[in-house]
ROKEMAR-894624 format. One record per residue: residue in three letters; x, y, z of N, C-alpha, C in turn. Coordinates in steps of 0.02 Angstrom, whole numbers, padded with zeros to 5 digits, always signed. Each point is the difference from the previous one (the first is absolute). Example, Ala and Ser with C-alpha at 12.3 -4.5 7.8 and 13.67 -1.06 7.14 Angstrom:
// residues 2
ALA+00660-00284+00390-00045+00059+00000+00045+00060+00000
SER-00018+00053-00036+00042+00059+00003-00039+00055+00037
***
This chain:
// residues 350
UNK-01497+04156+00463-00066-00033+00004+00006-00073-00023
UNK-00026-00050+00024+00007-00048-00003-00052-00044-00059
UNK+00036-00037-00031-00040-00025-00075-00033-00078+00035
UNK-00075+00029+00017-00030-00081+00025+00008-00063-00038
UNK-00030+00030-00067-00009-00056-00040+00055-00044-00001
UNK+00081+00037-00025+00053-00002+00003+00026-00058+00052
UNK-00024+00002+00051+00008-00024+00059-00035-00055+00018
UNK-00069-00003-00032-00042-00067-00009+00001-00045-00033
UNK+00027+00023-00054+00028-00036-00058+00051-00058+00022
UNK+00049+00047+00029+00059-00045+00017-00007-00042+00081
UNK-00038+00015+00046-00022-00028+00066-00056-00032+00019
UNK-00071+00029-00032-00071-00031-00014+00018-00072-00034
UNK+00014-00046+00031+00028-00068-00059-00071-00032-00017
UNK-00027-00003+00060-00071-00041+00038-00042+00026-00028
UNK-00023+00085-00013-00027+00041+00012-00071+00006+00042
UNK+00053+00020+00052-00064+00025+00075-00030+00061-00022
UNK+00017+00050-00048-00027+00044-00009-00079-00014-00034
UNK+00000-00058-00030-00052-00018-00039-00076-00027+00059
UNK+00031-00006+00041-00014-00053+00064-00037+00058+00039
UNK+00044+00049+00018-00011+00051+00051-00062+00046-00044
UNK-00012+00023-00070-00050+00013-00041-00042-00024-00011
UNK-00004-00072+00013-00061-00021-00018-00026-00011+00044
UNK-00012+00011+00082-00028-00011+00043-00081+00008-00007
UNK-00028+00040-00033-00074+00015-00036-00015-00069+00005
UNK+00028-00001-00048-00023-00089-00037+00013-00048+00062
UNK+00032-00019+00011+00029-00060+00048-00072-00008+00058
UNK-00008+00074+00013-00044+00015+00058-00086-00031-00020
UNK+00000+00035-00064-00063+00004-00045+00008-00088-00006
UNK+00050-00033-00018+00000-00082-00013-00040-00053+00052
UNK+00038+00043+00068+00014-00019+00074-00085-00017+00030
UNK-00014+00051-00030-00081+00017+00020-00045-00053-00045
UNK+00011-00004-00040-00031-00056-00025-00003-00056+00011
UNK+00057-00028-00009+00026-00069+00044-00033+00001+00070
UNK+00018+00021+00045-00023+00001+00052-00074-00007+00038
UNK-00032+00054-00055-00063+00018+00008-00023-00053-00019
UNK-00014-00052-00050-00025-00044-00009+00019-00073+00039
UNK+00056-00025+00027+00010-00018+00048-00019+00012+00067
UNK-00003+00070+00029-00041-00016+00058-00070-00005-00009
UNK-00048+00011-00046-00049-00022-00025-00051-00052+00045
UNK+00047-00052-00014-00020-00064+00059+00018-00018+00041
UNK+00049+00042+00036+00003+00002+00096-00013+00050+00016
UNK-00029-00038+00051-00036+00019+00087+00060+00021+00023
UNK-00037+00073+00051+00053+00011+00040-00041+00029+00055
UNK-00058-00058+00023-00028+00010+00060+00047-00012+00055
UNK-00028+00030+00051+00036-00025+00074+00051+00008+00006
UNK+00043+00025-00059+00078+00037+00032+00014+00044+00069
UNK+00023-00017+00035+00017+00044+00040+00074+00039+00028
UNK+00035-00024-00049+00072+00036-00008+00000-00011-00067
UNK+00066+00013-00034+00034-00010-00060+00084+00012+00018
UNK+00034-00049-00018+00078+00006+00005+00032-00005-00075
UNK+00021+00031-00037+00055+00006-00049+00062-00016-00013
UNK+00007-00079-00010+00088-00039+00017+00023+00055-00079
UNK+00045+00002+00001+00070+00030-00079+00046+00042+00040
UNK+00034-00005-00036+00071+00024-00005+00016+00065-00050
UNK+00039+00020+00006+00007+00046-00073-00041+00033-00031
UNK+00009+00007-00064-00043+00020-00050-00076-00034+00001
UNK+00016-00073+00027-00075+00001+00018-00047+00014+00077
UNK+00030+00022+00032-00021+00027+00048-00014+00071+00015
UNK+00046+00032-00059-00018+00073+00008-00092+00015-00045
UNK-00024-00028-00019-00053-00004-00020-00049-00016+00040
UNK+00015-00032+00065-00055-00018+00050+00007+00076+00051
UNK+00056+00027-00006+00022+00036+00048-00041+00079-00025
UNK-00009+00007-00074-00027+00037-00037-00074+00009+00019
UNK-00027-00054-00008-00086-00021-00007-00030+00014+00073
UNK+00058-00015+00050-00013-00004+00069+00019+00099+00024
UNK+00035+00024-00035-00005+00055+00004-00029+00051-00012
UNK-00028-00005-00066-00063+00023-00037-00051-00010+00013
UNK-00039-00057+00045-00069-00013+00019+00003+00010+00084
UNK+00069+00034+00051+00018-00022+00045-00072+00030+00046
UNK-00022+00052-00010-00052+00033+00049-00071-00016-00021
UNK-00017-00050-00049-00057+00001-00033+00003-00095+00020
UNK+00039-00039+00016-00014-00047+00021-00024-00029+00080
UNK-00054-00064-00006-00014+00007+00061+00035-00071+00029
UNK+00018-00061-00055+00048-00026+00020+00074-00008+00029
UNK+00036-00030+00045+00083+00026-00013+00030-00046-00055
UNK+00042+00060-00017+00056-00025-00069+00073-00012+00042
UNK+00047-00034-00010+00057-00010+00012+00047-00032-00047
UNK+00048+00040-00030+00042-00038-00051+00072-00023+00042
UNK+00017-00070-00012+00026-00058+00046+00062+00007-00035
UNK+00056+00030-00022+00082-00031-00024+00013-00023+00067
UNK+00012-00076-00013+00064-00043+00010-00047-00066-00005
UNK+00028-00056+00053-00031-00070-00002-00034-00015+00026
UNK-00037+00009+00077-00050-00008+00020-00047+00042-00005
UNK-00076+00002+00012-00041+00023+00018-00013+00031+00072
UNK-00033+00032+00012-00007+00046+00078-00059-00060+00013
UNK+00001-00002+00088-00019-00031+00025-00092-00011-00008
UNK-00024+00067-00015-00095-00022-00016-00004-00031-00026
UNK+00028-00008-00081-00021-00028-00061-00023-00047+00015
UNK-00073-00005-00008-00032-00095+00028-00044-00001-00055
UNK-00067-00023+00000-00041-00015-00047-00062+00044-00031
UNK+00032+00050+00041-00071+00082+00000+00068+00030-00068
UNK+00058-00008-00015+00032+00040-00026+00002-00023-00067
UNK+00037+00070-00064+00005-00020-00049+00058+00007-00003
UNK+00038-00044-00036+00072+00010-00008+00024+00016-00102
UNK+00003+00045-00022+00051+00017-00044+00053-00028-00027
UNK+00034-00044-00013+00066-00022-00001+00004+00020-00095
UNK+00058+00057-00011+00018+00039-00039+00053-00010-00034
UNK+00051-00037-00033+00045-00009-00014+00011-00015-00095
UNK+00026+00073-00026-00011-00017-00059+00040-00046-00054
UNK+00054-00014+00038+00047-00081-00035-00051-00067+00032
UNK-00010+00011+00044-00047-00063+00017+00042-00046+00029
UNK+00064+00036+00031+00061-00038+00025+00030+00032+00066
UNK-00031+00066+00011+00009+00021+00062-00001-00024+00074
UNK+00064-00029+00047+00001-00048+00035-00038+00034+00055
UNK+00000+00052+00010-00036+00046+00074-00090-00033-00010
UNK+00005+00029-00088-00087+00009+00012-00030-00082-00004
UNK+00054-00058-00042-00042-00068+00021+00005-00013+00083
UNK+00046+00005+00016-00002-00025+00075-00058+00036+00040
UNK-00035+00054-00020-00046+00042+00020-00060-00043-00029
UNK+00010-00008-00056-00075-00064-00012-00008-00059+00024
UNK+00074-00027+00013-00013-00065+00049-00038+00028+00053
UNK+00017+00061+00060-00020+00018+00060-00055+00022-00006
UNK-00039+00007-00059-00075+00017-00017-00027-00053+00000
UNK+00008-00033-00036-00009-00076-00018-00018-00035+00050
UNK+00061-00014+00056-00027-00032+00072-00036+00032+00044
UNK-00015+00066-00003-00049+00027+00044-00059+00025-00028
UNK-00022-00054-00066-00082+00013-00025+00005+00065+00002
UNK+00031+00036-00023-00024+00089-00035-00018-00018-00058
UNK-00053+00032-00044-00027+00021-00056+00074+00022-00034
UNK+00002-00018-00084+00071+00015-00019-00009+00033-00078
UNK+00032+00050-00017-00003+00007-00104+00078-00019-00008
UNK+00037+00003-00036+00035+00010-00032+00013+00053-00061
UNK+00053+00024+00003+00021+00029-00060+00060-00005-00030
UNK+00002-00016-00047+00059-00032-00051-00003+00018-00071
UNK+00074-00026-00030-00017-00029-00071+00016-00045+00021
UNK+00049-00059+00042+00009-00067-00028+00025-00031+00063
UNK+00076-00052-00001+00033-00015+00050-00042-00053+00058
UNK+00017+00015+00049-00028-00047+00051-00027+00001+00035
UNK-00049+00073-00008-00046+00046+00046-00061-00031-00056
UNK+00009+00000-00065-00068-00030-00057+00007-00080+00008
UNK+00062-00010+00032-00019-00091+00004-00032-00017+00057
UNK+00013+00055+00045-00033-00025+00065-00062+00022+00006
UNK-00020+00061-00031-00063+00019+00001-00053-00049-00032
UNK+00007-00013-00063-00023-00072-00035-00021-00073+00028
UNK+00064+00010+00035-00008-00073+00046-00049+00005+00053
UNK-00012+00035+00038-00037+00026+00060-00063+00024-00015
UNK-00016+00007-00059-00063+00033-00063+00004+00084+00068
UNK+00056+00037-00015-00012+00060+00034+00001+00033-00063
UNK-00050+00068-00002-00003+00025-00044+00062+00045-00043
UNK+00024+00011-00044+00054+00013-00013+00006+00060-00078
UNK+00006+00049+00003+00005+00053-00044+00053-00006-00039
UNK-00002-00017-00051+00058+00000-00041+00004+00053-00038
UNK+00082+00027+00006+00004+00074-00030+00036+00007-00061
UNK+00027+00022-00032+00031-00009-00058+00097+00000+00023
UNK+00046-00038-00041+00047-00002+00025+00045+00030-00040
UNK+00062+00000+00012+00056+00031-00026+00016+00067-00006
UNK-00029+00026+00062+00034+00071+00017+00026+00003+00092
UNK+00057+00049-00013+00030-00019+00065-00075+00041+00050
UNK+00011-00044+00066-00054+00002+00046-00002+00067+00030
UNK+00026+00077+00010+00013+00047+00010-00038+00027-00076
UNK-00012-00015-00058-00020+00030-00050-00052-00031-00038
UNK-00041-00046+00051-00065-00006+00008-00053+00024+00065
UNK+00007+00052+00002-00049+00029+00055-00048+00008+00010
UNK-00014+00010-00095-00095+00001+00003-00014-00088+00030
UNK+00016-00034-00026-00031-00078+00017+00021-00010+00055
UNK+00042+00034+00046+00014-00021+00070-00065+00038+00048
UNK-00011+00060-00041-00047+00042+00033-00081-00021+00015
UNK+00013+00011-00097-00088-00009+00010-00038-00026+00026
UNK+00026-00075-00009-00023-00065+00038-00033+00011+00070
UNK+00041+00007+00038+00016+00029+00074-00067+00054+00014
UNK+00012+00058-00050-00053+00048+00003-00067-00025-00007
UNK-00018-00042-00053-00048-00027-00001-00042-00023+00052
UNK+00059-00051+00028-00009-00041+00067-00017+00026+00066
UNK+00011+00050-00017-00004+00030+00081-00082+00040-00005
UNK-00013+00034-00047-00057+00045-00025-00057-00058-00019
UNK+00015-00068-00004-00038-00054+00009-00036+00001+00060
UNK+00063-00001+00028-00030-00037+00094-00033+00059+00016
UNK+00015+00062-00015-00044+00060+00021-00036+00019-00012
UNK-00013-00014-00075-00077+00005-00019+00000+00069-00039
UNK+00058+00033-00024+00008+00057-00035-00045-00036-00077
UNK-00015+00063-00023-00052-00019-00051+00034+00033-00060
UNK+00038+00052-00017+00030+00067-00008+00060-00019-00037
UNK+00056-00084-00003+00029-00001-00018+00032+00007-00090
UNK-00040-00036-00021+00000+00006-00078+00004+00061-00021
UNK-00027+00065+00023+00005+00081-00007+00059+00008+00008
UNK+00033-00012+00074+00078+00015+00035+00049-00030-00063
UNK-00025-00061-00001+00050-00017-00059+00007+00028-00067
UNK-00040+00014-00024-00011-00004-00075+00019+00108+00011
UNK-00019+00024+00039+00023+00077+00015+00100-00012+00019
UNK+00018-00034+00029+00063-00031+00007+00015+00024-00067
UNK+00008-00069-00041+00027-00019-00064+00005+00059-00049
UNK-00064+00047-00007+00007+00082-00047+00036+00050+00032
UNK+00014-00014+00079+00048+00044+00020+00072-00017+00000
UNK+00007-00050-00004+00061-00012-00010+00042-00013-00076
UNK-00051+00004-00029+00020+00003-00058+00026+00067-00026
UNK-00056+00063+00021+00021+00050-00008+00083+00022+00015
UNK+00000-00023+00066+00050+00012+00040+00071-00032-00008
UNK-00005-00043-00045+00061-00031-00036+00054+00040-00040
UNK-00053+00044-00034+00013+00043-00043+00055+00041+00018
UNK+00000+00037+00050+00009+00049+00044+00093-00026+00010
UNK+00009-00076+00014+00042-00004+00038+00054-00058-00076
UNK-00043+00015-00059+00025-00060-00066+00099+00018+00000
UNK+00022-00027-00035+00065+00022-00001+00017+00069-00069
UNK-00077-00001-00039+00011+00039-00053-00016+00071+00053
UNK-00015+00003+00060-00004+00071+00037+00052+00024+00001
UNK+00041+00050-00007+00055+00033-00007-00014-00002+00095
UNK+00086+00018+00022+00023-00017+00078-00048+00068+00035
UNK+00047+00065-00023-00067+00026+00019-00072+00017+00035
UNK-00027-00032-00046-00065-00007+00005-00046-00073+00023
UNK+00060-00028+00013-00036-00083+00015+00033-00002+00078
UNK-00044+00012+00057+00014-00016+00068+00037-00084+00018
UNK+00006-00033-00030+00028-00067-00011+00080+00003-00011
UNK-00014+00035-00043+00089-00003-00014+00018+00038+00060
UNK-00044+00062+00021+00055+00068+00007+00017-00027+00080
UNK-00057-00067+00041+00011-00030+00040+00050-00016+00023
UNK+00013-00057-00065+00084-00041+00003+00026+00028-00009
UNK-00005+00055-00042+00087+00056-00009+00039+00015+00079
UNK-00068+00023+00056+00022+00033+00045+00018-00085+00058
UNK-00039-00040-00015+00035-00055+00050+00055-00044-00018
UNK+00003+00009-00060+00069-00028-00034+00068+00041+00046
UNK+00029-00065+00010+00070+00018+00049-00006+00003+00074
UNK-00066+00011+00007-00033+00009+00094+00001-00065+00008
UNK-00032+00014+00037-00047-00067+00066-00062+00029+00024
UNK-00047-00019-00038-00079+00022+00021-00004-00034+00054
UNK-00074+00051+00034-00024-00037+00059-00076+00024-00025
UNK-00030-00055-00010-00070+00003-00011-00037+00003+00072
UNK-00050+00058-00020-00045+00006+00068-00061+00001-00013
UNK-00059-00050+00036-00053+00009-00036-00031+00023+00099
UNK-00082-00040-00006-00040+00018+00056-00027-00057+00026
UNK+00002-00009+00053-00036-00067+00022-00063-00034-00034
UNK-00005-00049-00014-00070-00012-00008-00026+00035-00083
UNK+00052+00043-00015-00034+00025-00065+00056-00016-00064
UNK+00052+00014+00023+00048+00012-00062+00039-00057+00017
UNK+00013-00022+00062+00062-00035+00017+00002-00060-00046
UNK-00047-00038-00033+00013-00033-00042+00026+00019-00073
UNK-00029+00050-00024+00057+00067-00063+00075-00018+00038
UNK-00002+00021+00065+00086+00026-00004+00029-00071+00014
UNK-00012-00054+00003+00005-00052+00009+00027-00033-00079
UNK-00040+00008-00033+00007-00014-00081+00042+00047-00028
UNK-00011+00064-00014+00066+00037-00007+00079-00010+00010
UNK+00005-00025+00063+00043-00020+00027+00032-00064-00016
UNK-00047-00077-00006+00024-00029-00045-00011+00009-00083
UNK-00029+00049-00033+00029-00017-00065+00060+00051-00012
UNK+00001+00053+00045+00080+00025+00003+00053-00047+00012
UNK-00018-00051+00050+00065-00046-00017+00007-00057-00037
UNK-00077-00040-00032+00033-00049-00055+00011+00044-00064
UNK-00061+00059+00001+00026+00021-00076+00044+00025-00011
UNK+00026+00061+00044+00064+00045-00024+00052-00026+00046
UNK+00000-00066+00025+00059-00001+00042+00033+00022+00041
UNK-00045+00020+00047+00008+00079+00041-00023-00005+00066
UNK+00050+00027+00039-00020-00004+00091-00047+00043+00015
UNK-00067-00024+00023-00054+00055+00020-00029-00021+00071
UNK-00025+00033+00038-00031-00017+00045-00082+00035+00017
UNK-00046-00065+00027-00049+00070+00000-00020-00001+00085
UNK-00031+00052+00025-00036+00007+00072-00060+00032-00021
UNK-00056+00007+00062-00068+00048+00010-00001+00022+00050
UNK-00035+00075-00003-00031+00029+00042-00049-00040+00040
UNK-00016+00009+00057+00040+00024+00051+00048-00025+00036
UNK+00020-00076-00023+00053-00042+00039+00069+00036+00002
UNK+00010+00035-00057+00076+00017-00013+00017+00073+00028
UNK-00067+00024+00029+00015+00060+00046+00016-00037+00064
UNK-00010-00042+00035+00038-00045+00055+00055-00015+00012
UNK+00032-00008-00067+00073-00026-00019+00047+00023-00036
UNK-00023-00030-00075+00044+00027-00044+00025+00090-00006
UNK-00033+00023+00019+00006+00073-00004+00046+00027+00040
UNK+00013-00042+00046+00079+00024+00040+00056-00012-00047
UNK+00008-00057-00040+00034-00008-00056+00055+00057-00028
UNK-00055+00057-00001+00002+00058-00038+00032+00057+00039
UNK+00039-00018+00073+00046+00044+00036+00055-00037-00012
UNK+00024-00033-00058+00058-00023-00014+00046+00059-00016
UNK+00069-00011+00017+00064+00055-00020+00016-00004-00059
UNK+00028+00042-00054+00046-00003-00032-00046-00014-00068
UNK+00026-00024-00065-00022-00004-00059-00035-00065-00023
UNK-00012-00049+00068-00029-00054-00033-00074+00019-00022
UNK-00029+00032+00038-00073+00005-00019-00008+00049-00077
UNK+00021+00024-00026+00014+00016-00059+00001-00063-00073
UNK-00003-00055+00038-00021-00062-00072-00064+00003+00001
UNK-00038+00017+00042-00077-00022+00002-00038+00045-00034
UNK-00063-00003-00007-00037+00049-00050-00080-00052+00042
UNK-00045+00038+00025-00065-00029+00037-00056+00027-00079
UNK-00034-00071-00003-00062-00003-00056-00052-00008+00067
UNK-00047+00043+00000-00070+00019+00057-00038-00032-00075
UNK-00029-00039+00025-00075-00019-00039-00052+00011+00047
UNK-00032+00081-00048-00067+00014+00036-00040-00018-00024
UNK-00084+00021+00035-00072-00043-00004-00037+00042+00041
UNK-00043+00025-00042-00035+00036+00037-00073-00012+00067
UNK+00021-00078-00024-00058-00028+00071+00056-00001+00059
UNK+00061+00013+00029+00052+00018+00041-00044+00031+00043
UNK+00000-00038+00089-00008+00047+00026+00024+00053+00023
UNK-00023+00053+00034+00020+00082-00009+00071-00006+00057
UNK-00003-00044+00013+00063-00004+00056+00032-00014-00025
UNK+00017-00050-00041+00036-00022-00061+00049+00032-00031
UNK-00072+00045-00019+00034+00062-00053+00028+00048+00039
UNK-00026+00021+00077+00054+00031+00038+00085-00009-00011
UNK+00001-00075+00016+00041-00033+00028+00063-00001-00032
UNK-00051-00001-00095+00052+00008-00068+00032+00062-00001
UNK-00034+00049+00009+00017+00070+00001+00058+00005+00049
UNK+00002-00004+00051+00049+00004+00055+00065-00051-00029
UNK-00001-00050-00007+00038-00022-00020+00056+00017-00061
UNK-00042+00026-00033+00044+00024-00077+00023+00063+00019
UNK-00030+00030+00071+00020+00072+00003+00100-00025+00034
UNK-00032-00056+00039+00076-00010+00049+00061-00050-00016
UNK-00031-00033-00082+00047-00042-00030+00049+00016-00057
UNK-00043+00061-00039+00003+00020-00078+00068+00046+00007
UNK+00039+00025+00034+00072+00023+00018+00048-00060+00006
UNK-00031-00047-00011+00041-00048+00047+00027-00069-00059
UNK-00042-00004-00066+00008-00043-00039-00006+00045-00088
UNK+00005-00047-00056+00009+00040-00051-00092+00039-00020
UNK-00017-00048+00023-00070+00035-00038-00067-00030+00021
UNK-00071+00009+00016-00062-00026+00007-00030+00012-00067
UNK-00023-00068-00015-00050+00028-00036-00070-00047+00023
UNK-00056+00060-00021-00071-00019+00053-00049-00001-00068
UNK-00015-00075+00008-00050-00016-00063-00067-00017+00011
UNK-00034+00047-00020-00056+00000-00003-00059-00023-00048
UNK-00050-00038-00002-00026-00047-00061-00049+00024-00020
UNK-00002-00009-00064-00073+00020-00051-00056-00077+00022
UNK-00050+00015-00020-00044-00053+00010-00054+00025+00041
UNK-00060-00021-00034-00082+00018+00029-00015-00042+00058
UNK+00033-00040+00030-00011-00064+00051+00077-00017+00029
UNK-00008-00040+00053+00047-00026+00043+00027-00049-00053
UNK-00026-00069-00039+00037-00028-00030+00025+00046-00068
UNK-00021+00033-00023+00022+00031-00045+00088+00050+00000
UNK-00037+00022+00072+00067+00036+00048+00082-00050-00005
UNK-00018-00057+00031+00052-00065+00035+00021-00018-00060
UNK-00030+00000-00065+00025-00016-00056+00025+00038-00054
UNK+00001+00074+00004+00033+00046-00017+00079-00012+00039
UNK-00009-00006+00057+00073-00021+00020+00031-00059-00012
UNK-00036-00036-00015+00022-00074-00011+00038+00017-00065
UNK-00040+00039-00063+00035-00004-00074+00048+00033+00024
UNK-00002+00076+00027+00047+00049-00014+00061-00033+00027
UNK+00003-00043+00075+00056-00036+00028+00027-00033-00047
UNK-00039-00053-00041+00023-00066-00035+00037+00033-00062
UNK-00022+00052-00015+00052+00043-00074+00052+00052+00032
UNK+00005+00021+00053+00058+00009+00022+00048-00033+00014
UNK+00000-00089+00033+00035-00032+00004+00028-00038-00059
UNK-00035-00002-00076+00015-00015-00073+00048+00057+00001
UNK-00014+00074-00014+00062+00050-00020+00053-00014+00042
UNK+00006-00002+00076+00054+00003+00032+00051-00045-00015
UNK-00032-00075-00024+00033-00063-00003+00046+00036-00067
UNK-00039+00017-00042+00044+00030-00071+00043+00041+00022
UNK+00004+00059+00049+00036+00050+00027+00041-00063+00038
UNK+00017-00049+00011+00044-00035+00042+00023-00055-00050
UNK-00034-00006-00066+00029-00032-00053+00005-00083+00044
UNK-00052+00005+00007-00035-00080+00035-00066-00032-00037
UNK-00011-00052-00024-00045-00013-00035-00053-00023+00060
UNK-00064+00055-00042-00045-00024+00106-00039-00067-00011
UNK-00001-00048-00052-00008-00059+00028+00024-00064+00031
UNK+00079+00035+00017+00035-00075+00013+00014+00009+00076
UNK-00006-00063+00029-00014-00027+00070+00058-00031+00028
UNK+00076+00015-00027+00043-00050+00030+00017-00012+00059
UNK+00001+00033+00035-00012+00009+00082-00006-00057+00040
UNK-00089+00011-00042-00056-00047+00038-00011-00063-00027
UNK+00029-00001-00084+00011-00078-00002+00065-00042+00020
UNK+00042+00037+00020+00068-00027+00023-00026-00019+00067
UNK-00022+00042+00046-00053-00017+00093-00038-00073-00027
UNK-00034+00005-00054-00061-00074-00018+00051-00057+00004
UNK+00057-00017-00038+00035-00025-00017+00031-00040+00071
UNK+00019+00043+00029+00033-00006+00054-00055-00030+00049
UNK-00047+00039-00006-00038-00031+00060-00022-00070+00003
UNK-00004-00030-00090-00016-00081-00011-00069-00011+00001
***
């Protein structure tokens, strides 16, 4: 059995574990800030919304846009890379998300806002996304800094959530939130490192994907942003090759995959993130699948979420993912806040 603490002690240098626990708070912070900032904008006459970020800050637009996806009457679109899609004109709102405030995709995305008179926020702590926002008097959210941008999610989120339940006219939010924050607090508990392996679905996670190659599977439109995030904090935090797909695209494709010969398919291990707003075809679709794959690789496991609501749901997976990828990194004796990878790519790129 494996000694966490033991293991945090000596790899937690940063400590993300502290980071990944306190999400309550961050969220509960997020909401405040925010809430009083949009205060005094208008968000008449929108008639799209586009979401420029990258990364960690983009998986937060990708979240908000997933969680409100059937209850909005605007379109949402979250934009990774450098231009903008061709509507964006002066009916649109543009997002530009970048929590170093140095992200080269998402300024070049505010220049292309910029020249085509779209309505614009910002979100930041600093860099050259707050100098340009300033300069331009575009409104600009300043978030708190010095945590890596993957382990600020509440402030990538909320914001976003806010924003969108603005333009729609949801009345209901402050409840969603503030019911959020006591459930997840609860739910921390569940997954702390003082849970013996056991009994804490977190660890007993990484035990079984430690040494594999996950393939995260979520659902169109519902989860695919979960298996999206999963997926990257399996690879900055634990250093670890993951991939994710959804239902129903990957019954098209990937699923032939799975008439491979011989012992390669035996590294993999499939994480199903279920949801019970899935439609029933969906859930067909899951069923069949695990019936014609689960011979074929080491193991499925099919996770299913606590939570009285859809955001409540998406964020039960969000913690339980983000503390599986903390244990695994320890099970791989990788400290899950360091980025060398991707600052050696920065470096290079100039």
């Amino acid at each position: 059995m494996q000694d966490y603490e033991l293991l945090a002690d000596k790899y937690d240098i940063y400590k993300m574990y502290s980071l990944i626990y306190g999400l309550p708070e961050q969220i509960e912070e997020a909401f405040d800030i925010s809430y009083k900032f949009l205060n005094g904008i208008s968000m008449k006459n929108i008639k799209h919304v586009v979401i420029a970020g990258m990364g960690g800050s983009a998986i937060g637009g990708e979240l908000a846009k997933s969680i409100l996806e059937f209850e909005l009457k605007v379109p949402v679109l979250v934009n990774r890379g450098y231009k903008l899609p061709g509507f964006v004109n002066n009916e649109s709102l543009v997002i530009a998300s970048s929590y170093s405030g140095n992200t080269e995709e998402t300024l070049s995305c505010y220049e292309d806002a910029k020249n085509r008179q779209a309505s614009m926020i910002a979100i930041t702590t600093g860099g050259k996304l707050k100098e340009k926002a300033l300069k331009d008097k575009v409104p600009v959210l300043i978030i708190p800094s010095g945590l890596p941008p993957r382990a600020a999610i509440g402030y990538s989120f909320v914001p976003i959530y806010l924003i969108l339940a603005k333009i729609n006219s949801f009345l209901d939010v402050v409840e969603r939130i503030q019911s959020l924050q006591k459930f997840l607090k609860k739910l921390r508990e569940d997954f702390a490192k003082e849970v013996p392996g056991g009994q804490n679905k977190a660890k007993m996670l990484a035990g079984r994907i430690y040494g594999k190659i996950p393939l995260i599977y979520g659902s169109q439109g519902i989860t695919e942003a979960v298996a999206m995030r999963w997926k990257g904090q399996l690879n900055e935090n634990s250093k670890h090759p993951a991939f994710y797909n959804v239902f129903p695209e990957l019954n098209h494709n990937e699923i032939m995959g799975y008439e491979a010969e011989g012992n390669l398919l035996k590294n993999f291990v499939a994480v199903i993130l279920r949801m019970p707003e899935e439609h029933e075809r969906i859930d067909k679709r899951i069923k069949i699948t695990r019936d014609l794959i689960q011979d074929k690789i080491t193991c499925i496991e099919e996770i299913w979420p606590r939570g009285e609501n859809t955001l409540e749901r998406i964020f039960y997976h969000i913690m339980l993912g983000d503390f599986v990828s903390y244990y695994l990194a320890l099970l791989n004796e990788k400290d899950p806040s360091e980025i060398n990878f991707i600052n050696t790519l920065k470096q290079r790129m100039g």
